[in-house]
N, C-alpha and C positions, 0 to 999 in steps of 0.2 A: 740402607734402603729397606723401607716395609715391606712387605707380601701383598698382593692383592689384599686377600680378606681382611687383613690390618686397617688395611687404606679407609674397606667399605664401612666397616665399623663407624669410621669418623664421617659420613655422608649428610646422616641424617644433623647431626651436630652443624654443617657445612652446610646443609638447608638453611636450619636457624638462626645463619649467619654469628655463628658463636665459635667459629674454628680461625684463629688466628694466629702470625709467626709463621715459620718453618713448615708446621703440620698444614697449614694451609697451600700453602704453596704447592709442597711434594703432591698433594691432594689433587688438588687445579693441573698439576703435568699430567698425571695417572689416567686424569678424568678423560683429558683429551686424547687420549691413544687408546681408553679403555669403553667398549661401545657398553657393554654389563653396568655398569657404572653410571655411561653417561642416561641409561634407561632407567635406573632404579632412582637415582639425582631429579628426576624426571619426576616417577611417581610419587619422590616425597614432598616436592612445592606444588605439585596438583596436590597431595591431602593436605599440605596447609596453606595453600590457598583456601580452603571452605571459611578460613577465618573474616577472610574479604567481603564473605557474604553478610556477616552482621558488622562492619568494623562503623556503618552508619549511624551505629546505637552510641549508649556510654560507656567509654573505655575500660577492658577487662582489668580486674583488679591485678597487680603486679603480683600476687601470689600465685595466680594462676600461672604464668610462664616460670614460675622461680620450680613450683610442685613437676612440669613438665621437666624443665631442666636437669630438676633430682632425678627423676624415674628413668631417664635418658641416660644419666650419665652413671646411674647404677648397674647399666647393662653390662654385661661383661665383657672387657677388647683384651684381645690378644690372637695368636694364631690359633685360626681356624680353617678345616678344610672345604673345598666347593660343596661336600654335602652338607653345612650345616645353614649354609647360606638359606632355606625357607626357614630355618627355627627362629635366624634373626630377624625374618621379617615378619614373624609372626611376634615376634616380642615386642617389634616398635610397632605393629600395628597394635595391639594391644596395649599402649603405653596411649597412642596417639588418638583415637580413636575414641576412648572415654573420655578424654583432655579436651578432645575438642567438642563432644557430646555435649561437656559440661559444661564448659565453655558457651555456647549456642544458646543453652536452653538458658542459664543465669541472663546472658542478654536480653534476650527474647524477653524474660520473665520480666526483666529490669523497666526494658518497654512501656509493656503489659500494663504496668502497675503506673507507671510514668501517664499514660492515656487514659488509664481511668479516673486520675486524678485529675489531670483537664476536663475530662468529660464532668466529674463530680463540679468541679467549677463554675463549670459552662453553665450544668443547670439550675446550679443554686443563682449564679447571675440572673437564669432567663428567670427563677420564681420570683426575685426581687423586683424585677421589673413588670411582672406581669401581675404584683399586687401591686404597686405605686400605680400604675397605671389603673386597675381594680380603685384604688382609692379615688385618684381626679377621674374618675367618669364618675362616681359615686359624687362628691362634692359639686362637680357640673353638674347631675341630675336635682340634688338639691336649690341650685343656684334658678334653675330651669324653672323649675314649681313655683320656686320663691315667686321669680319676675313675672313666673304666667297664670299666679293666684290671682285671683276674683278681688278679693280685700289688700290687693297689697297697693300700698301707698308711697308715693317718692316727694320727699322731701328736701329742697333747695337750700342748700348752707353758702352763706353769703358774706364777704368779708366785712369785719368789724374794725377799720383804723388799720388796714393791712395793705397788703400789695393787692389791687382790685381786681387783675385778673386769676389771684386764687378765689379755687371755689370747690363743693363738693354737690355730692348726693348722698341721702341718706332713704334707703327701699326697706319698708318693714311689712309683714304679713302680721296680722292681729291674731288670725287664726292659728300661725304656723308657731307664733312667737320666734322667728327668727327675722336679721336683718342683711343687708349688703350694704356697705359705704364704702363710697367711692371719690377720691381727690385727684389734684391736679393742677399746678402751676402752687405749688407750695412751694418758702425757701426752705432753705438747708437748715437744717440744725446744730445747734454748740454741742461739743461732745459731752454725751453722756445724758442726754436730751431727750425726749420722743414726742409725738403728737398725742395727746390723746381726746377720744371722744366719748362727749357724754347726754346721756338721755336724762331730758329735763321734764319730771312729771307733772302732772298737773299740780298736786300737792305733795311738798315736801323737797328735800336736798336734792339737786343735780345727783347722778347715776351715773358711775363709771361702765363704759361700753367696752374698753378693747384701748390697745396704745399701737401705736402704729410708726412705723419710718418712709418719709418718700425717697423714691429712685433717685436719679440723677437730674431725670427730667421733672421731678419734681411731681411727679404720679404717686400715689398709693390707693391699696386694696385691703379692704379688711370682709371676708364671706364667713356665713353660716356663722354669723355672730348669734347668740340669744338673746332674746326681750327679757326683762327680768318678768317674775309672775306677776299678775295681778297690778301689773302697772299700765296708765294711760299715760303714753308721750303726750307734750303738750311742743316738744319743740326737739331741738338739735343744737349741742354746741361743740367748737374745737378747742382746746388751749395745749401750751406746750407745759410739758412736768419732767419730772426724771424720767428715766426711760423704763424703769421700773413699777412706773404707775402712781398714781396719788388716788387714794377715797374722796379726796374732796378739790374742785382746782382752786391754784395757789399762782395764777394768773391771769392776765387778763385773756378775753373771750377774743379768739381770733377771726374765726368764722362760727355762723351762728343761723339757723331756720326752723322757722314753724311751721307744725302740721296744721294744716289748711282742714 
């Protein structure tokens, strides 16, 4: 049979839930007949309890209780008298106390660093967004001028041998040299396919404008296209090419209108 102080030695260990076999046992009788004991058993799961308070965070690295565990079990057991009993609680406080300091502050810190990285996220999301955004009001303001210049002209593309209710628009400013063309009830395309549209000068070869794909519903939008320089349209036309574009079309004219 141990001595008291034997017993108390193994308390803090019996917190830790690290005291197992026999030694635990004899430990758990002593506890219950011994009130010193069952107060001091007391004060060791209130201090590690404090660990509860960050156990929200990410889990402490498994070195930290193994480092605990050393410094714990390097304390010295054997018989001791009732006087030395404050020196050993001044040892496991001192064991305990920086362990769990450290312990706290790495979580915290872990946090910390965890929220600033969302944060850093957050805002790099909101600047992404708030230049896209920056950009389509920028593109609206232009489309804006475009339609609400003085000189700008709208021109009716009208099917050629096609499905008769496609049809488009073609809006040019002379001043601005830029255009907007706009379709609708166009079919589907073969893959690998695209619309494209070209500006027919007055003199000289049709002019590629832009290649284009319609939606589902058979819509498309081509903005803030340019006029080429120093050219007069004399008309409007659509054909289908690779989707990569042709210089020159290499089919027949689908939809087609002249500027009036």
């Amino acid at each position: 049979m141990r001595t008291h102080e034997q017993l108390a030695d193994d308390l803090a260990l019996y917190a830790l839930d690290e005291l197992t076999g026999s030694e635990r046992s004899e430990l758990e009788q002593h506890i219950e007949t011994c009130a010193a004991c069952r107060r001091e058993l007391q004060m060791l799961r209130g201090d590690l309890g404090l660990l509860a308070l960050v156990s929200s965070g990410p889990q402490p690295p498994a070195r930290s209780k193994e480092r605990l565990m050393r410094a714990i079990a390097a304390e010295p057991r054997g018989v001791a008298s009732a006087e030395s009993t404050p020196a050993r609680e001044r040892s496991l406080w001192a064991v305990l106390v920086p362990s769990l300091a450290a312990l706290g502050l790495l979580l915290i810190t872990v946090a910390l660093l965890r929220s600033n990285s969302r944060m850093k996220d957050q805002i790099a999301d909101l600047g992404n967004r708030n230049r896209e955004q920056s950009g389509e009001l920028g593109r609206l303001d232009e489309e804006l001028k475009l339609l609400s210049s003085a000189d700008a002209i709208h021109v009716s593309l009208k099917p050629q041998n096609t499905a008769p209710q496609a049809g488009g628009t073609a809006i040019f400013s002379p001043s601005q040299k830029r255009m907007i063309f706009l379709a609708s009830n166009l079919a589907p395309l073969p893959t690998g396919k695209a619309y494209e549209l070209w500006i027919i000068p007055a003199a000289g070869a049709p002019i590629p404008a832009g290649v284009f794909k319609p939606d589902e519903h058979g819509n498309a939008a081509m903005v803030g296209q340019k006029m080429p320089e120093g050219v007069e349209a004399k008309a409007f036309a659509i054909t289908i090419e690779n989707e990569t574009g042709s210089d020159k079309p290499t089919s027949p004219i689908l939809l087609t209108g002249t500027v009036s």
